[in-house]
N, C-alpha and C positions, 0 to 999 in steps of 0.2 A: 124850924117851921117850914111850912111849904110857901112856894112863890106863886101865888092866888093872882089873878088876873081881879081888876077891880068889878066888882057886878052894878054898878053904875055909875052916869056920869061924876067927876070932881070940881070943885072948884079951881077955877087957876086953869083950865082943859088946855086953854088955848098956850098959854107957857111952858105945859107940858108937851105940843104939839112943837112949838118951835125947838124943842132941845133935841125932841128925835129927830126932829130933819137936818140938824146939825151931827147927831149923830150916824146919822144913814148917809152924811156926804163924807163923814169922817171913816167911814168904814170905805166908800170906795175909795177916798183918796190913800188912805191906806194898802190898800189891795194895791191898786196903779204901782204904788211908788215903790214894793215890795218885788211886783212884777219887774220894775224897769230894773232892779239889785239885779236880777235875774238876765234879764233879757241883753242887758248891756246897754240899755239908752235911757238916759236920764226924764224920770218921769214929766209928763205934759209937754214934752221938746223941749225940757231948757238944759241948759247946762247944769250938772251936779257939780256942787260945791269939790273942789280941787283938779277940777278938769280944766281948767283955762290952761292953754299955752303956755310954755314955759316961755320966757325971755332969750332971745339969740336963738340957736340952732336947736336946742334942745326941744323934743317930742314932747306932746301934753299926753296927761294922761288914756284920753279917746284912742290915740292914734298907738300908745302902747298898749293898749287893755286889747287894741284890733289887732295890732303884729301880735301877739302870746295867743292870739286864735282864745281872747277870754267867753266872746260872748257862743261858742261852738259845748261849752261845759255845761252841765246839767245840773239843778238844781232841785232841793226837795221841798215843799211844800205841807207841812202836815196842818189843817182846816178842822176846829173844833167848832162847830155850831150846838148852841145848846136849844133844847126842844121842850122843856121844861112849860109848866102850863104857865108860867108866868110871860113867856116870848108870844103868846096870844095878845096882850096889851100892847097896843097904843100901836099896833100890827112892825113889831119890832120885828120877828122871825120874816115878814115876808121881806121887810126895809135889806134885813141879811142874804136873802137871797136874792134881791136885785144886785145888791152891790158888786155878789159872788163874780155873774155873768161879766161883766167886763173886764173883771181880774182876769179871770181864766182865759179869757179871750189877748190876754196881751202876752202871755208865758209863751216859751218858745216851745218847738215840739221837744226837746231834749229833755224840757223842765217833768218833774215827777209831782203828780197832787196825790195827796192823802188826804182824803175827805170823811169826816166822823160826825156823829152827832152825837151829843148825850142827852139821855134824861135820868130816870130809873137806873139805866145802862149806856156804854157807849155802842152802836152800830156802825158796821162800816157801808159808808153811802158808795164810795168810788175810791178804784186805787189802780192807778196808773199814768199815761201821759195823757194831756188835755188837748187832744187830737178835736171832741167833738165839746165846745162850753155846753153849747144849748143841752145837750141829750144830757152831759151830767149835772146840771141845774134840773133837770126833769127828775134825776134819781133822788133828790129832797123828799123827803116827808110834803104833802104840799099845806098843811098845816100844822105846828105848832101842838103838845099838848095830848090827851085834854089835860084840863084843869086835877090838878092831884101827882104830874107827873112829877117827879123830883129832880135837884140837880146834882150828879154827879161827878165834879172833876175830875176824881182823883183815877176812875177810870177811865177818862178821857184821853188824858198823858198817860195812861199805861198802854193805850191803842196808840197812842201817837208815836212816844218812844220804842215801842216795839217794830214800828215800820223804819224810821230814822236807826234802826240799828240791825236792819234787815242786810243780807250777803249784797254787795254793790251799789248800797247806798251812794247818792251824792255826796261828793266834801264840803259844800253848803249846804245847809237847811233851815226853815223858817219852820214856825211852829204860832199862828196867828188864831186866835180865841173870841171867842164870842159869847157873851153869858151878861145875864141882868139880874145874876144871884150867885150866893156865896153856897160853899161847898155843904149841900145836905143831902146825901144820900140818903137810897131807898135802905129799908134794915137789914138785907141781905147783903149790901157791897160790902167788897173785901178793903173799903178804906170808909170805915162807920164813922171817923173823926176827923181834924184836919190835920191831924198828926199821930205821932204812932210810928210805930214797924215796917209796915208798909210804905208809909210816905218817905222812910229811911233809904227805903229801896229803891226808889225813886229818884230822889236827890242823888243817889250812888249812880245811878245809872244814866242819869243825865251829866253827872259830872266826869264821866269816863267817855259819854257822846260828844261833848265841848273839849276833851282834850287833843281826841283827833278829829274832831270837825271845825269850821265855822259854824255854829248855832246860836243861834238870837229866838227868843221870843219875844209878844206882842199881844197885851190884853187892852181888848174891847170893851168897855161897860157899855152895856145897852142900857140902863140905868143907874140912878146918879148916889145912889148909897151902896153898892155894892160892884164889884168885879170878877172878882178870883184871883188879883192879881197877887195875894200875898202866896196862894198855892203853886200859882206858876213860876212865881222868882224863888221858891223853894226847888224848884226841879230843875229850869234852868237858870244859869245864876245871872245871863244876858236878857232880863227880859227890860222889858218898857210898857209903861201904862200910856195909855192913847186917851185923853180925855176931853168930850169935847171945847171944853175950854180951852184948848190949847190948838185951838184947827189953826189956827193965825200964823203958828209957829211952826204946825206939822209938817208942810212941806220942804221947809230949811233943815229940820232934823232928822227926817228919813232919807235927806240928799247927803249927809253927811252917815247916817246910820248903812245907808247903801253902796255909799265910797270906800267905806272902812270892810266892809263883806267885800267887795271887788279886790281891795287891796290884799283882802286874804289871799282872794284866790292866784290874787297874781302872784303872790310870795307864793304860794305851794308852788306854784308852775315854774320860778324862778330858783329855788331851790335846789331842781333837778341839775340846774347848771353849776350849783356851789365847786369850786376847785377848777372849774374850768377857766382860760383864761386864752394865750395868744403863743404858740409855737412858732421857730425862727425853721426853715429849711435852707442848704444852700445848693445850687449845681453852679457848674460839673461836679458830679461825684469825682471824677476823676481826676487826675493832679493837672493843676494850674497854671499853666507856661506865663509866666509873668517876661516875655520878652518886650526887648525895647521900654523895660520899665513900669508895664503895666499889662492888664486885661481885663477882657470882660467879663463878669458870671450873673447868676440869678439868685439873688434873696426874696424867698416867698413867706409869706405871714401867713399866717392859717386859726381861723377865732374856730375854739374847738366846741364851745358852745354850743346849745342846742335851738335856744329862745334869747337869747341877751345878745345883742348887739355890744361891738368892745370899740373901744378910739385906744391907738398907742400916740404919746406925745412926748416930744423930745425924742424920735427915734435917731440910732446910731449903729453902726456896726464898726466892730475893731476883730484885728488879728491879734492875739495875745502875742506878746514876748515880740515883738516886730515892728521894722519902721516904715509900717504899711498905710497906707488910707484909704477909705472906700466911700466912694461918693458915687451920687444918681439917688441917695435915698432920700423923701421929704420931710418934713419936720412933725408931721402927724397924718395919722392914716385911720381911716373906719372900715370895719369890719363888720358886715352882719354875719347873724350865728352861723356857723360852720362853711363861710365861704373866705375863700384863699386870695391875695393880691399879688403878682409875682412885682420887682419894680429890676430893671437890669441896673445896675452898679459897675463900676469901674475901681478894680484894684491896680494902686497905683505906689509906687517906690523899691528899694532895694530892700531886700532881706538884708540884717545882720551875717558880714562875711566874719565875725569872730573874731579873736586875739591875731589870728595870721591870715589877715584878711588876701591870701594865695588867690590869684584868678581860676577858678572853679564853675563846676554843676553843683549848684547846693540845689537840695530836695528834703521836705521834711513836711511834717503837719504841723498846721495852725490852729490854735484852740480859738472860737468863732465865739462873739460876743456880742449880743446886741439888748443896747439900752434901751429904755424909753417906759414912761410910765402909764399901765392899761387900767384903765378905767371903762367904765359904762354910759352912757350920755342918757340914760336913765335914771341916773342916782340923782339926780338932784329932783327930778319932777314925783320920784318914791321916794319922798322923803320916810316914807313908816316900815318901806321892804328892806330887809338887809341882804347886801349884795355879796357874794365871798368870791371873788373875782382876784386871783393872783398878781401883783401889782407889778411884777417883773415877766419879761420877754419868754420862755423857755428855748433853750437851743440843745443843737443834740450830741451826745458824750463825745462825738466826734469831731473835727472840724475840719477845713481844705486840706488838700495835699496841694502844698506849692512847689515852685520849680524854676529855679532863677539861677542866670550868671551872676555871680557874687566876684569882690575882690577887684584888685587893680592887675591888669601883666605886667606893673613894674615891678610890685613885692617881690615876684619869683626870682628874678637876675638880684635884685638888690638883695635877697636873702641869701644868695648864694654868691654873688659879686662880694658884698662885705667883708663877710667872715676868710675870702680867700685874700681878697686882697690886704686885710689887716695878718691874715696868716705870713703872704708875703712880706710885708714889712718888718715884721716881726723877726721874718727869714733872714731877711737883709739888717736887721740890726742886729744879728743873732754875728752872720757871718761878717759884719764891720768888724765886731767886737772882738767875735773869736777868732776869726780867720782873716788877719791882718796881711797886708800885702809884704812880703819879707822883701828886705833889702842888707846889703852887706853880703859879706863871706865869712862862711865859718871853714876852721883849719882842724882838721882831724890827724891825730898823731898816736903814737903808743905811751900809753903814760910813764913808761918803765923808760926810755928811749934817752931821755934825759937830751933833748935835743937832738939827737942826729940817728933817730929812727927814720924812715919814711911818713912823706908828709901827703895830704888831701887838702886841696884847696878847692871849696864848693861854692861857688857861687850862690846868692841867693836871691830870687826870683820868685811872683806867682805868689799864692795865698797857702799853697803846698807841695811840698819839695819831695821826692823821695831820694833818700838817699843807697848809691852802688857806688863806692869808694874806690878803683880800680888800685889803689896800692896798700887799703888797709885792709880791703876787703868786706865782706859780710853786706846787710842791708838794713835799711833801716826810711825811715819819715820824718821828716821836720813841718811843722806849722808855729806860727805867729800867734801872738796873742795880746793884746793892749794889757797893758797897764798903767796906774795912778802911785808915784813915789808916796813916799808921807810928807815931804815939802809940795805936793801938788805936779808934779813933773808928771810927764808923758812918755811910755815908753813900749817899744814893743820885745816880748819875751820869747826864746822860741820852747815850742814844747818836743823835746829828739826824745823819737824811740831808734832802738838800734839792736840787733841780732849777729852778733859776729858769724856765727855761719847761714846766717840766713831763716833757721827755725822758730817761730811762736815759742818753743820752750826755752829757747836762751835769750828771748828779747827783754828788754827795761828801757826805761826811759828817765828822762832829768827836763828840769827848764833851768835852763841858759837864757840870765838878763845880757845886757847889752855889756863888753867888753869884758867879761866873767868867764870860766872853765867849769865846766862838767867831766865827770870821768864816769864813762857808763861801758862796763862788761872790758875794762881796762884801755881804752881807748878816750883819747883829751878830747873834747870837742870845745873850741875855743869860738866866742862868737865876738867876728868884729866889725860892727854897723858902720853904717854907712857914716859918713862925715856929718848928717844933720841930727844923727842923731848920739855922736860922739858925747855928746856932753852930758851921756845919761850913765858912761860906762866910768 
């Protein structure tokens, strides 16, 4: 049926008079607290619910909603007023357009109004920024009706979501209704029921507006058996009924209804930084003279960040594989987004001089490491934003070239002292052993001679003898040689080579123990020791 304005007075006038006034304060406060979503300050100057101060160092959310430049974002607006001849009663339509003017007046200039009416049809009253409130309060209808006009929703949200999904739309948007009658269109709208095909289309297309916006809606009843709000939470599925029984409560629930749209926004804006986190730098690029033990360089931090602020805690840096230390760094450092801290460090200790720690120039790279875990001093006061903030330092595939004296000067003599002097020793037991000091005479004769050949008597002497016989002739060498009896005795053996005319091809040799004959190339060689050592022969 149609929504008939009453044609005279009711009983009860006066308790219908106080629920519009309640609902005409319910609609500005509504509008205000919508604007301050918007604007960035919490409606009537109080604080909105999850804006206090974090505890300790940590930023509130005011002071992060200002660093992320949130209140600089624009915001959409779409405004159904319905004109319907019922908004003639109890001067409901004009209670709407008073409330309008102060809304509009609080939006920032960035912010975007879509301003509609419906009756029969929806019109577009204003579509732009709310540069001027008063001149677009002036583009209203300035009454209401007449009487006969009908109420059309469903093309109302087809004007409304048609601008909310216009090329550059805001990523917030608000969609706030007004009506004092349920959905009855004129017989020509293309939505004749409160459901259907169309209203399908609807629903689709507000559900694909809410996936990639912030969008909420907000139904007004201007009277108290009717709204529209079952058609608007058909299209958006965020919507909220405002009624005014509930004025008591409304300001606590658009404080939080407004925090939770801010916190959108600030997640969209914090997003952009997902993956970013805290890069390590080092100089000198170029190799590190770690004389006298140590030196100086630079470790710079760098939050690659664009909006998020980073703290690193527990920082550290180390030289991989090395007994190095690097100190001057503090135990926590902050970072706003893409700005760099350099802090000067002191590398300090000897490089590993290796298995043969030789006094040397060692030079080599060091793979650069630094710990510490990066966090955001924002995540505790966003508790509902998710942060993706890499929780480790980044350093780069590179690290120092260092450059140090390594090693002792003693290693080098002792590496080469050792092995000679144990050489020697070895020499010298070599030649105790083998090259025994001879003593005695040996007697050289012709074996055939049967005594009264010609005789050689050779003294013996020195560790090696040669022998030149002047009455037997030819030439030959004697040396000494220890030996061990099988009773344990002591004794030295000689080892005779001998060459009757002198040449390599007639030489042989024999050992001759102590008081014993050899016959080599026909010649006796008789050895007979010394008197200490007689008692071996």
């Amino acid at each position: 049926m149609m929504n008939k304005p009453p044609s005279q007075p009711r009983a009860g006038r006066t308790r219908v008079h106080a629920v519009h006034r309640t609902v005409v304060s319910l609609a500005a406060l509504v509008l205000t607290a919508l604007a301050a979503t918007a604007a960035g300050s919490p409606a009537a100057g109080k604080p909105a619910i999850g804006t206090a101060p974090a505890a300790g160092s940590e930023p509130g959310r005011t002071a992060i909603y200002a660093d992320l430049g949130l209140d600089e974002l624009p915001a959409d607006y779409v405004i159904l007023v319905d004109v319907s001849g019922s908004m003639l009663s109890e001067g409901r339509y004009a209670s709407v357009r008073s409330a309008l003017l102060p809304f509009l007046k609080s939006l920032s200039p960035q912010d975007y109004v879509a301003l509609f009416t419906f009756g029969n049809k929806a019109e577009t009253v204003y579509l732009g920024r709310p540069s001027d409130p008063a001149g677009i309060i002036d583009k209203l209808p300035a009454r209401a009706g007449p009487s006969g006009v009908r109420t059309d929703i469903g093309a109302a949200l087809d004007r409304g979501l048609t601008e909310l999904e216009r090329p550059g739309a805001a990523e917030v948007g608000s969609v706030v209704m007004f009506t004092d009658g349920k959905h009855e269109p004129a017989k020509d709208s293309a939505y004749p029921k409160a459901d259907g095909p169309a209203w399908d289309a609807l629903r689709d297309r507000g559900t694909d507006l809410a996936a990639e916006h912030e969008l909420a809606a907000y139904s007004l009843p201007l009277a108290t058996d009717e709204s529209g709000t079952a058609q608007l939470a058909r299209v958006v599925p965020k919507t909220t009924e405002l009624r005014p029984e509930s004025v008591q409560d409304l300001a606590e629930y658009l404080g939080r209804a407004a925090e939770r749209s801010r916190a959108r926004k600030a997640a969209r804006l914090i997003a952009q930084d997902a993956g970013k986190g805290v890069t390590a730098t080092w100089s000198p690029t170029g190799t590190l003279d770690l004389g006298n033990g140590g030196a100086a360089a630079t470790l710079t931090l760098t939050a690659t960040t664009e909006r998020v602020p980073l703290t690193v805690t527990g920082l550290e840096a180390t030289l991989n594989g090395q007994p190095l230390t690097v100190t001057g760094l503090p135990d926590r450092v902050s970072l706003k987004p893409g700005a760099a801290r350099r802090f000067d460090v002191q590398v300090r200790g000897e490089p590993d001089a290796g298995a043969l720690p030789v006094r040397r120039t060692w030079e080599s790279e060091a793979g650069l490491t630094v710990r510490g875990e990066v966090t955001t001093p924002w995540a505790a006061t966003l508790d509902d934003v998710t942060f993706e903030v890499p929780s480790a330092v980044g350093v780069p595939d590179k690290g120092p070239r260092l450059r140090a004296e390594v090693g002792s000067p003693l290693v080098l003599p002792l590496l080469i002292g050792v092995p000679v002097a144990a050489l020697l020793a070895a020499l010298l037991l070599w030649v105790r052993r083998n090259r025994a000091v001879l003593s005695g005479v040996l007697v050289l004769s012709p074996a055939s001679a049967l005594g009264d050949g010609p005789r050689d008597h050779v003294v013996l002497r020195g560790r090696r003898l040669a022998l030149a016989p002047p009455r037997i002739g030819g030439t030959g060498s004697v040396h000494g040689r220890r030996f061990r009896t099988d009773d344990g005795r002591r004794g030295i053996a000689l080892h005779v080579r001998y060459s009757p005319d002198g040449t390599p091809a007639r030489s042989a040799n024999a050992i001759c123990r102590p008081g014993n004959d050899v016959v080599i190339n026909g010649i006796t060689f008789a050895y007979r020791p010394a008197p200490a050592e007689s008692d071996l022969s």
